[in-house]
Phi, psi and omega in degrees: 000131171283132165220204192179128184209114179283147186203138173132315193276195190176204172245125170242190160233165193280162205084347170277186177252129177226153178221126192264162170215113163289143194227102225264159172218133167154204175241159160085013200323277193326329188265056156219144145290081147339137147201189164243146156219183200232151201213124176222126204321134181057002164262158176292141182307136191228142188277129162265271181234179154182198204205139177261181162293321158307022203016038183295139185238143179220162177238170185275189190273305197310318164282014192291142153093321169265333191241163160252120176249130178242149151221151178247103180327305223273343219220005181030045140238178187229124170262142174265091185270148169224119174246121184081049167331146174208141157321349156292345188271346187306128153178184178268145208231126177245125160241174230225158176195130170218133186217195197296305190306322190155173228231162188189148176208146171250208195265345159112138151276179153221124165252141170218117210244106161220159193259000000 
């Protein structure tokens, strides 16, 4: 069984930085895609980024060019740096782990960027 626990956020203001990092428990890490995705009242939950196993990486549009997704094998986790924060990003940053076998979510954070 997979479980997945977010760390990191908070409240900043805009143009500062925040870095969330997921913390995968289970087995098998490398054959899942990780990634975040992010949710705000009444919009549908949207991919900020995420990573295969093979480690390939994709961003959603709205972050290309501010955020990074890393991951660390040996410490199973995947991290999210976010720079030049702006108030569109407030929202709750979920992360996610999925493969053939199944779907995974952990319980969210809240980034909230005001000034």
């Amino acid at each position: 069984q997979v479980q997945l626990v977010e760390s990191g956020g908070g409240l900043v203001q805009p143009g500062e930085s925040l870095r969330l990092t997921c913390t995968f428990s289970g087995s098998f890490f490398t054959t899942y895609r990780v990634g975040w995705y992010r949710q705000t009242p009444g919009i549908e939950r949207e991919l900020v980024a995420d990573i295969s196993g093979g480690g390939t990486i994709s961003y959603g549009s709205p972050v290309k060019g501010r955020f990074r997704i890393d991951r660390d094998v040996n410490k199973k986790t995947v991290s999210l740096q976010m720079n030049n924060l702006e108030p569109e990003d407030t929202a709750v940053y979920y992360c996610n782990a999925r493969h053939h076998a199944g779907d995974f979510w952990g319980q969210g954070t809240q980034v909230t960027v005001s000034p």
